[in-house]
N, C-alpha and C positions, 0 to 999 in steps of 0.2 A: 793751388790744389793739384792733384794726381787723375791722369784721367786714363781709364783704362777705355779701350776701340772692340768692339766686337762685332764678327761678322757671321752673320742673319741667314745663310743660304741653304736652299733645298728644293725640292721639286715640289711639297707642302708642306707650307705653316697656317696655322687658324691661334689667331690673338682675341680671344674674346673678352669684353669687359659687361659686358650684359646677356651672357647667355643664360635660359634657364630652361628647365621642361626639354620638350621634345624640339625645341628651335635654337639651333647653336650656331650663332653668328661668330664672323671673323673682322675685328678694325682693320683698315685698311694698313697698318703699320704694324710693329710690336707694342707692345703694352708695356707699361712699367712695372705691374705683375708678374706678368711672363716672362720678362727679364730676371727680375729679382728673383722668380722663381729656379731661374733656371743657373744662377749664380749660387744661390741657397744647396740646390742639389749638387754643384760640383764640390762644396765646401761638407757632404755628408751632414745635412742638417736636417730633423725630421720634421715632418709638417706641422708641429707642434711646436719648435721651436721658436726664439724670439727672432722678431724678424727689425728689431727698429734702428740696427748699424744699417743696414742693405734701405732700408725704405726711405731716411732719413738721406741719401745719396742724390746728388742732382742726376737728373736721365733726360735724354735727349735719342733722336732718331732723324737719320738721314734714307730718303728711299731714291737709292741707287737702279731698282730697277722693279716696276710697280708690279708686275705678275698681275694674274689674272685671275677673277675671282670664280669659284670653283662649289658647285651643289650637289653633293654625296645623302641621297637617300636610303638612312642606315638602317639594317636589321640586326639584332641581336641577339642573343637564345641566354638566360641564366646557367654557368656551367656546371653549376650543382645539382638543380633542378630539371634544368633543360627546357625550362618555362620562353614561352615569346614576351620577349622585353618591348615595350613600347617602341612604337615607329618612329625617328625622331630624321629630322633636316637638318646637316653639318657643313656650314660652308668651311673653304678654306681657299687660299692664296698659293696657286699654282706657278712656280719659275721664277719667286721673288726674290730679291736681295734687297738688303739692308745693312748700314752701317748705324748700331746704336753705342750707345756710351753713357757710361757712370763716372759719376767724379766726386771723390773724396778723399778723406784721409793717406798720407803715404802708404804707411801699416796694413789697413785694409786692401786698399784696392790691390796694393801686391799679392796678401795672400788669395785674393780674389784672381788674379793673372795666374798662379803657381795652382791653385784648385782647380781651373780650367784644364792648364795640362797635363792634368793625371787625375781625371773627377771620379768623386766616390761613386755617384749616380748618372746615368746617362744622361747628357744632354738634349733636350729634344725642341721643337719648336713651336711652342705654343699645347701642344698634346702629344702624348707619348709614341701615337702615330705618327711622327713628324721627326725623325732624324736628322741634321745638318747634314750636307752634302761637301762642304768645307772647313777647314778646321776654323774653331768660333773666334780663336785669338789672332790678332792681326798683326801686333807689335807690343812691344815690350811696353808697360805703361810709359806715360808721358807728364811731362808736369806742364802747366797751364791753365788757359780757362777750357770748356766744353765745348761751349758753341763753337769755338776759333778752332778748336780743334776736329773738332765735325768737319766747319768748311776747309780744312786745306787736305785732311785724309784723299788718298787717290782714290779714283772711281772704279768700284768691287762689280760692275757690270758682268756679264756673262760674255765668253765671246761670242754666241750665237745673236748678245740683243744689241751689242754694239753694231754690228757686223747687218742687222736688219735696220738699225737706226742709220747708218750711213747709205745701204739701199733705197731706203725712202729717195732721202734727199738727192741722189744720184737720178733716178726715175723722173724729177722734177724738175733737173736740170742743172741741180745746186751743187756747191762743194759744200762734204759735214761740214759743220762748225766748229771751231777747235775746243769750245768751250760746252759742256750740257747744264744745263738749269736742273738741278735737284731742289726738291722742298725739306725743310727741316723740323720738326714737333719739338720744342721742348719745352721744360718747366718752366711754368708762370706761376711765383711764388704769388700769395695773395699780397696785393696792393690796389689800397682805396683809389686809387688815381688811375687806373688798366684795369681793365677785364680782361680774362681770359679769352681770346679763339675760338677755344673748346673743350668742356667738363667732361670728364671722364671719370667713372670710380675706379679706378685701378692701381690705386696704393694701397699695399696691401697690407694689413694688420695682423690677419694670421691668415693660415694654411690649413689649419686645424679640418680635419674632415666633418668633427662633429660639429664647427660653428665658424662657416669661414668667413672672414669678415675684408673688407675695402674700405678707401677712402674715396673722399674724394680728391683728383686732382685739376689744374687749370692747366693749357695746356696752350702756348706760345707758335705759331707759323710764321718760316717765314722760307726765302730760298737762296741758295747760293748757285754760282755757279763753280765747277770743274773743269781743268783740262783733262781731254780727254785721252792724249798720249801717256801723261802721266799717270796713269791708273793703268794701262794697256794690263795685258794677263798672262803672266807667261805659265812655261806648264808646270803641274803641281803633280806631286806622285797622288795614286788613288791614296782616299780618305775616307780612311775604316774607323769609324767613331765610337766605337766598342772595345778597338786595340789598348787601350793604356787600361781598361777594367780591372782590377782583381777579379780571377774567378772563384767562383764560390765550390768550396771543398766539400764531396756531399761528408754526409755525415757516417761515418764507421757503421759497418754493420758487426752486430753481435756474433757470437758464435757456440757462446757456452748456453 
């Protein structure tokens, strides 16, 4: 199989797989919704569209750097009306990083690599108020399995959280350790002989505004370890994630 690596980063993302009403929770990882989602929109596909090549994809998540969770008590005005919108609670995942991954088809997953780098629709993480702060593609896809390629990906850490994960251990006396234990989520197909970890509805079935609908999925733990030289970060030019857009041409005005 073909596995495409994508990377997660930003100052907030909110992954929710059961939020409703006025309480908008965040999983502690990405969803395989808001993945799929987010692949859907760089391939210009409407919420409407069929979603069962992308859902039908193994996904897996590696959390390189767990961020912190984050309570935004939101207001909002109707902008038509200008009416007050109900008061609602939005968490979200503040200075996370993640490496997730899908794996399937050759055909696919490339055009899924090439729609990243130049997406019809912006990319965002988890909610439209959530920009990546890194570009989402990390390397060229890959052939292989998932999981193996999960564990040997280098570690997308921040250099502020390496740099306080080595203070720790200095403070206590210790040398870091060359290696860091990440945890890893991924699919647990159904099998009468295993249970799943952890059920989630977050496969999703449609998008559709008028009727959106989920699955359920099973959901696999477990963790590797990384070197952590091998991941180091060198520097990156700014990441303007709107740059490769077409912009939209207004429309002529009349004149006769």
């Amino acid at each position: 199989m073909t596995v495409l690596l994508l990377r997660l980063a930003g100052p907030l993302q909110s992954w929710g797989s059961a939020a409703r009403f006025t309480r908008r929770t965040t999983e502690n990882a990405p969803t395989k919704s808001g993945v799929i989602g987010l692949l859907a929109a760089a391939q210009g596909r409407r919420r409407d569209a069929d979603l069962t090549d992308l859902a039908a994809m193994e996904f897996g998540v590696r959390i390189d750097q767990p961020g912190t969770r984050l309570r935004d008590f939101h207001t909002a005005h109707h902008s038509d009306t200008l009416k007050a919108m109900p008061l609602s609670e939005r968490f979200y995942l503040a200075d996370a990083v993640f490496v997730a991954g899908v794996s399937g088809e050759a055909g696919l997953v490339q055009r899924l690599y090439e729609a990243l780098l130049e997406p019809v629709f912006l990319p965002y993480l988890g909610r439209r108020s959530c920009p990546p702060s890194q570009p989402v593609t990390i390397v060229e896809p890959l052939e292989g399995e998932l999981e193996q390629t999960l564990r040997e990906a280098p570690w997308e850490a921040s250099g502020w959280h390496r740099n306080h994960r080595d203070t720790s251990f200095r403070r206590r006396g210790q040398s870091p350790p060359a290696e860091v234990r990440l945890e890893l989520l991924l699919d647990s197909p159904p099998d009468p002989g295993r249970l799943p970890d952890i059920t989630l509805r977050d496969l999703p079935v449609s998008f559709d505004p008028r009727h959106r609908r989920y699955g359920l999925r099973g959901v696999r733990t477990a963790e590797t370890s990384v070197p952590t030289a091998a991941g180091a970060r060198s520097a990156r030019p700014p990441h303007e994630p709107t740059a490769l857009l077409t912009p939209v041409t207004p429309a002529a005005t009349r004149t006769d």
